[in-house]
C-alpha positions as CSV (number, residue, x, y, z in Angstrom):
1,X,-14.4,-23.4,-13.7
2,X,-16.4,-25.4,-12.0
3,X,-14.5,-28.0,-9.1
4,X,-15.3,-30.8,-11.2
5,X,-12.6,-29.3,-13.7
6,X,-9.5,-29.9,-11.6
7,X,-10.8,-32.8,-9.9
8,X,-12.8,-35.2,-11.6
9,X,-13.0,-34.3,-15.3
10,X,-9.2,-33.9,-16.4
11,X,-8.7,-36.7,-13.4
12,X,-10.8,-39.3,-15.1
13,X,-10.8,-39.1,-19.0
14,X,-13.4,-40.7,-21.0
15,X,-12.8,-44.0,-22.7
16,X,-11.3,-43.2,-26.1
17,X,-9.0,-44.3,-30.0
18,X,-6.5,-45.1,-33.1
19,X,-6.0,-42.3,-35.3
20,X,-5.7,-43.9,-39.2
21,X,-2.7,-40.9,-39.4
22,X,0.5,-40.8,-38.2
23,X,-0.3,-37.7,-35.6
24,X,2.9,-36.1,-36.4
25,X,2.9,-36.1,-40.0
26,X,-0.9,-35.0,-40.0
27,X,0.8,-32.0,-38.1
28,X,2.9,-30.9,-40.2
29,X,0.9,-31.2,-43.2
30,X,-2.0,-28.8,-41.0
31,X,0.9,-26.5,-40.3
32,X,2.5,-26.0,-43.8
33,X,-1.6,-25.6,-45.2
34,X,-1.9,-23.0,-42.4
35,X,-5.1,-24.6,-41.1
36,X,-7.0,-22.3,-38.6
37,X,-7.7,-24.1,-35.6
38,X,-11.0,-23.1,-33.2
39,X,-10.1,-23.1,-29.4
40,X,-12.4,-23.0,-26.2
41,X,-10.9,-23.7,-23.1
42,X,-11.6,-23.6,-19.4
43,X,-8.9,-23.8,-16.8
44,X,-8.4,-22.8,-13.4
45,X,-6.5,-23.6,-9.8
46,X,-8.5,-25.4,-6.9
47,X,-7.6,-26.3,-3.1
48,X,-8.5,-29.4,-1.8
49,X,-11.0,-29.6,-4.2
50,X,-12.4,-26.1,-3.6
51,X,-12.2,-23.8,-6.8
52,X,-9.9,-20.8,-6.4
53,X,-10.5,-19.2,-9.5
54,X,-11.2,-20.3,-13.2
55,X,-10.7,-18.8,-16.6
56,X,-12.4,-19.0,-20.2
57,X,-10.5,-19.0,-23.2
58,X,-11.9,-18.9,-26.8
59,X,-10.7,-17.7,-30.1
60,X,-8.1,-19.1,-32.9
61,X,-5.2,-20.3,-33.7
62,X,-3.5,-20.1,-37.7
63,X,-1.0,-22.3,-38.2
64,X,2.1,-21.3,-39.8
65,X,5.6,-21.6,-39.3
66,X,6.6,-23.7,-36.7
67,X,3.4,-24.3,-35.2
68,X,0.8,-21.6,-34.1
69,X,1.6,-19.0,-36.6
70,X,-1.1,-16.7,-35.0
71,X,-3.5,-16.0,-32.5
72,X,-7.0,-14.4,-31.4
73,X,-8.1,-15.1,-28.0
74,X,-10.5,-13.5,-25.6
75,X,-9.6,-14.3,-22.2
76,X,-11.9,-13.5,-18.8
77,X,-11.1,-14.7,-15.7
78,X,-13.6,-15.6,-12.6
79,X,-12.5,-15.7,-9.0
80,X,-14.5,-18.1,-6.4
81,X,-16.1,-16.9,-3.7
82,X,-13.2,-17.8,-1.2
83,X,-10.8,-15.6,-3.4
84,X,-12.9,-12.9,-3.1
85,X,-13.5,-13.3,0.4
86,X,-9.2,-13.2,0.5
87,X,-9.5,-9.7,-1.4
88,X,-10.2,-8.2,1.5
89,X,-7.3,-9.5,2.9
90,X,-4.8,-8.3,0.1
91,X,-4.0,-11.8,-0.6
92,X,-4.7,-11.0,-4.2
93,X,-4.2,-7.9,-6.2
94,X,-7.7,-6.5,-5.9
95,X,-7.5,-3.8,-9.1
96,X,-6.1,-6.4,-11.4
97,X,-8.7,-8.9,-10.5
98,X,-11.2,-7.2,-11.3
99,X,-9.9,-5.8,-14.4
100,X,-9.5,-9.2,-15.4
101,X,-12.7,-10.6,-14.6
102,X,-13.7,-8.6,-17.6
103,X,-13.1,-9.8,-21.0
104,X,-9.3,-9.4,-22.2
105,X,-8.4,-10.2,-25.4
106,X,-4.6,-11.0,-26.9
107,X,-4.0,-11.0,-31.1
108,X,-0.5,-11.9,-32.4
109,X,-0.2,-11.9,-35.9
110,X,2.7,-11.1,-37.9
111,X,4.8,-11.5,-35.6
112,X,3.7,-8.8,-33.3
113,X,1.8,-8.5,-30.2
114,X,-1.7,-6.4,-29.6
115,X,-3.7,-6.4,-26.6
116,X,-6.9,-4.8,-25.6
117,X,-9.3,-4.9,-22.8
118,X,-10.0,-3.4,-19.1
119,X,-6.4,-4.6,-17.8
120,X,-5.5,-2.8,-20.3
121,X,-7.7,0.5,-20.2
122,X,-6.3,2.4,-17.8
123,X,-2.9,3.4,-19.2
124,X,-4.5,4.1,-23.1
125,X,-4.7,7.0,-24.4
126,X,-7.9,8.4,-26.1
127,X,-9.2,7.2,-28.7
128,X,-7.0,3.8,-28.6
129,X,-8.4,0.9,-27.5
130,X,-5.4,-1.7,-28.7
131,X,-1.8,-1.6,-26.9
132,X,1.2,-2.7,-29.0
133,X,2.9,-5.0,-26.6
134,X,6.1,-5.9,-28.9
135,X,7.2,-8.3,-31.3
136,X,6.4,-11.9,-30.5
137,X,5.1,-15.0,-32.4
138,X,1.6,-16.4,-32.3
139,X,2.2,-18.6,-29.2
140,X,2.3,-15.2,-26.8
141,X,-1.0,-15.3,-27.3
142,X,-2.1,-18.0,-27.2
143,X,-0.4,-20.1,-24.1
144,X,0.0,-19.5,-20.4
145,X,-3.3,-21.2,-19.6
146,X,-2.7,-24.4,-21.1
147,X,1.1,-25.3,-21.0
148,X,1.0,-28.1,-23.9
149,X,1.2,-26.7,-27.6
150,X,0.2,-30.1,-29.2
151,X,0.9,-28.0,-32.6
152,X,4.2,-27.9,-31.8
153,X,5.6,-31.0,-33.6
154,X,8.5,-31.9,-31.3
155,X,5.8,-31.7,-28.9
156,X,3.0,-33.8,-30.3
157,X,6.1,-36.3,-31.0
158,X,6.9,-36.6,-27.2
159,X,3.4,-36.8,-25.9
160,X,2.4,-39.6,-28.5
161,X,5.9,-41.9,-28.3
162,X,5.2,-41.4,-24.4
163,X,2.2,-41.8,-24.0
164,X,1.1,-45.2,-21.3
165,X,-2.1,-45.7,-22.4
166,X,-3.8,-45.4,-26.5
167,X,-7.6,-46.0,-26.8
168,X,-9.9,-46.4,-29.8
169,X,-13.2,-44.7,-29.7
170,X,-15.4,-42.8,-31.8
171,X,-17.2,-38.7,-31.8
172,X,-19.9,-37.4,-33.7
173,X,-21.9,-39.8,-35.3
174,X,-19.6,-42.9,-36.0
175,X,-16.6,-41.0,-36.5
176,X,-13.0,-42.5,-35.1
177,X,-10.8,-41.4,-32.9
178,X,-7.8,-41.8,-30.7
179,X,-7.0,-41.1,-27.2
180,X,-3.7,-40.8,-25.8
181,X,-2.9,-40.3,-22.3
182,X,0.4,-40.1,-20.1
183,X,2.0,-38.1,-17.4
184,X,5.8,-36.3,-18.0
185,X,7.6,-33.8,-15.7
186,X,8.4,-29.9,-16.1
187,X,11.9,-30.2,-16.6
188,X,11.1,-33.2,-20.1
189,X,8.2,-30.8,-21.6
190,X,11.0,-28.0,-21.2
191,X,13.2,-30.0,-23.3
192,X,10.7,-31.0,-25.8
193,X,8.6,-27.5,-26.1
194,X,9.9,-24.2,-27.0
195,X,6.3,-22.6,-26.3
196,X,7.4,-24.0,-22.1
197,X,10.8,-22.5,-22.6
198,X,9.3,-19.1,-23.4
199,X,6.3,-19.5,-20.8
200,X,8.9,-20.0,-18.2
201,X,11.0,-17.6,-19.1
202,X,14.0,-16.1,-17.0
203,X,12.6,-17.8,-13.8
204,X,14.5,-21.4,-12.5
205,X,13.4,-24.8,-13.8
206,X,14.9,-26.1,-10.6
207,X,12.3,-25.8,-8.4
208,X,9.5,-26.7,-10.3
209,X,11.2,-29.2,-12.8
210,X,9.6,-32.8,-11.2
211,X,6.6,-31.1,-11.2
212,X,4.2,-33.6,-13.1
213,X,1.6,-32.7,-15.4
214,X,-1.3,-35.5,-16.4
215,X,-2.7,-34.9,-19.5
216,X,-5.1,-36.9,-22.3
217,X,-5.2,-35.9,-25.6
218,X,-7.8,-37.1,-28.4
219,X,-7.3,-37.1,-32.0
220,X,-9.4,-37.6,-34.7
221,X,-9.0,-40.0,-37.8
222,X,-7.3,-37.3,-39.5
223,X,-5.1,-36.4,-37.0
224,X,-6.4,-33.5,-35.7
225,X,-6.7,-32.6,-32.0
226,X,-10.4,-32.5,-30.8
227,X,-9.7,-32.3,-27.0
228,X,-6.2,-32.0,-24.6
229,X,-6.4,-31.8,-20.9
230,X,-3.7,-31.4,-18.4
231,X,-3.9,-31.0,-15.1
232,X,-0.2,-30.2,-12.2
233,X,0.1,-30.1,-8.6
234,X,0.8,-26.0,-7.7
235,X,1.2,-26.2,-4.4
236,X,0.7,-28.2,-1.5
237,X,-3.8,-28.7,-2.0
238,X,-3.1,-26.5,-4.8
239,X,-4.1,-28.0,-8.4
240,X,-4.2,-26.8,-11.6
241,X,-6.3,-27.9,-14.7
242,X,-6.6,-27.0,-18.1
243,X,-9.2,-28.4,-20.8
244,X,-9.0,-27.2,-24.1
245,X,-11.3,-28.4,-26.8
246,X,-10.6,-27.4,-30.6
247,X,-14.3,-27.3,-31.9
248,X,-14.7,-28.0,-36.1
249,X,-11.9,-30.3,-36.2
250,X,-14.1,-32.7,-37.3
251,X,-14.8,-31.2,-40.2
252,X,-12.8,-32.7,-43.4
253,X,-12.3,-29.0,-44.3
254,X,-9.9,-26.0,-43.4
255,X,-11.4,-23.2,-41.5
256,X,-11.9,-20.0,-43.3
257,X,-11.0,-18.3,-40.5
258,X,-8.1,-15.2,-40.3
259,X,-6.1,-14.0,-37.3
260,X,-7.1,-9.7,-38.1
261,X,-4.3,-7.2,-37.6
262,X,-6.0,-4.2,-35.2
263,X,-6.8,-0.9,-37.2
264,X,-3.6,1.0,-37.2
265,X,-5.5,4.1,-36.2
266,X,-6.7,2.2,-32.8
267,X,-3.3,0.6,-31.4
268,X,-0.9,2.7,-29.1
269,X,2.6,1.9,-29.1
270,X,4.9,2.1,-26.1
271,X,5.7,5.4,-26.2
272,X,1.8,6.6,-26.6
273,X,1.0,4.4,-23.0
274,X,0.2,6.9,-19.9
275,X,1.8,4.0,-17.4
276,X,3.8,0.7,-17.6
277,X,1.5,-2.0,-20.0
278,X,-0.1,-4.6,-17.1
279,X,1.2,-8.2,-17.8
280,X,-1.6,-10.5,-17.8
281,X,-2.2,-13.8,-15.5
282,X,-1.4,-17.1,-16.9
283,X,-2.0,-20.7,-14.7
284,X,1.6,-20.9,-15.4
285,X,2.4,-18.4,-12.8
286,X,0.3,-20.0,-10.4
287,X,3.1,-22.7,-10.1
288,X,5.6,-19.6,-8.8
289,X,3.4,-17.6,-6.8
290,X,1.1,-20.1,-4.6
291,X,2.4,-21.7,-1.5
């Protein structure tokens, strides 16, 4: 992620719109046609306006459910020079750095869990190339970077009753849009958001709960999300940022996309693993483990 990420682009949102939808109810109509929704995002933490590391997502989400009924998304992560320079210093867990710098990728689909990749590589047996990491819903996969599911209904509701500022503009050629924008702390997106609950887990809201995260989110006439960004103080110089663009939701047309379930013959379950299954980063943990 470039440094511009953190501290100009999610910082300074371009002008933007008024959907003709209600946002909410365009939701839930996506969700109950199980639309599948493109993602690319970029994300990452900087210090005083130095990048720290950055990360690329891409892949997509099927709608189902509740919200993000499945997932498919490759994940690699890039440190910045001044992290590797820290390497050396065991500031950083060198292995797993590296293993993540390659490309990791995360499918939940039926309500179960797969992942596959170099983190991963090292405690697979032979021949398998997919780890069955347990039973959880699409949003395992898919969040941990970016800490607003804006296809979670209750969600969406808060951000757009909230928001402080609602702009008209237009994408593509002539096409309309709306852009919402507004700030809200830790502890009201934990209220609001059962994909936050689970991303924080067991660990305490207290600390973090005034946290404040900035975001922007633009919709298009139909109501669909074409861009969020958020962006949260980690630590003292420490700030995080998240852009996430949803690519074809222009399109007056559902994706013909599917969430695939790994070959049977490929996955190793728990029991098959030669060591403990590594947990993979999320910018969400950067908020517990920096400063």
């Amino acid at each position: 992620m470039a440094a511009t990420l953190v501290s100009t682009s999610l910082l300074t949102p371009p002008a933007t719109a008024q959907a003709a939808m209600d946002p909410v109810k365009a939701l839930k109509a996506q969700i109950a046609g199980r639309l599948a929704v493109e993602v690319a995002e970029s994300s990452g933490v900087s210090y005083k306006g130095h990048p720290i590391w950055s990360t690329v997502r891409r892949g997509v989400l099927r709608l189902g459910g509740s919200g993000v009924g499945a997932a498919d998304i490759t994940r690699t992560f890039t440190p910045s020079r001044l992290m590797r320079d820290q390497l050396d210093d065991g500031r950083w867990d060198a292995d797993k750095v590296n293993a993540e710098t390659g490309s990791n990728r995360s499918i939940s689909v039926n309500g179960v869990l797969y992942r596959s990749g170099p983190l991963y590589q090292p405690v697979l047996p032979d021949g398998k190339t997919w780890a069955l990491a347990g039973r959880s819903g699409g949003v395992s996969a898919a969040y941990g970077d970016q800490i607003i599911n804006i296809f979670e209904p209750s969600t969406l509701k808060a951000l757009v009753t909230t928001a402080t500022s609602k702009k008209p503009s237009k994408y593509g050629i002539r096409k309309k849009a709306t852009e919402y924008a507004g700030a809200m702390t830790f502890r009201q997106l934990y209220a609001v958001s059962p994909t936050f609950r689970s991303l924080i887990g067991k660990r305490s809201l207290t600390p973090v709960a005034d946290t404040k995260i900035t975001w922007w989110l633009r919709l298009n006439d139909l109501g669909q999300a074409l861009t969020l960004g958020t962006t949260w103080k980690v630590a003292d110089g420490y700030v995080a940022g998240v852009f996430s663009q949803y690519p074809g939701r222009g399109l007056p047309r559902p994706l013909k996309k599917n969430v695939p379930t790994p070959r049977a013959a490929l996955v190793a379950t728990t029991s098959d693993l030669t060591g403990p299954l590594p947990r993979p980063s999320a910018l969400i943990d950067s908020t517990f483990s920096i400063g």
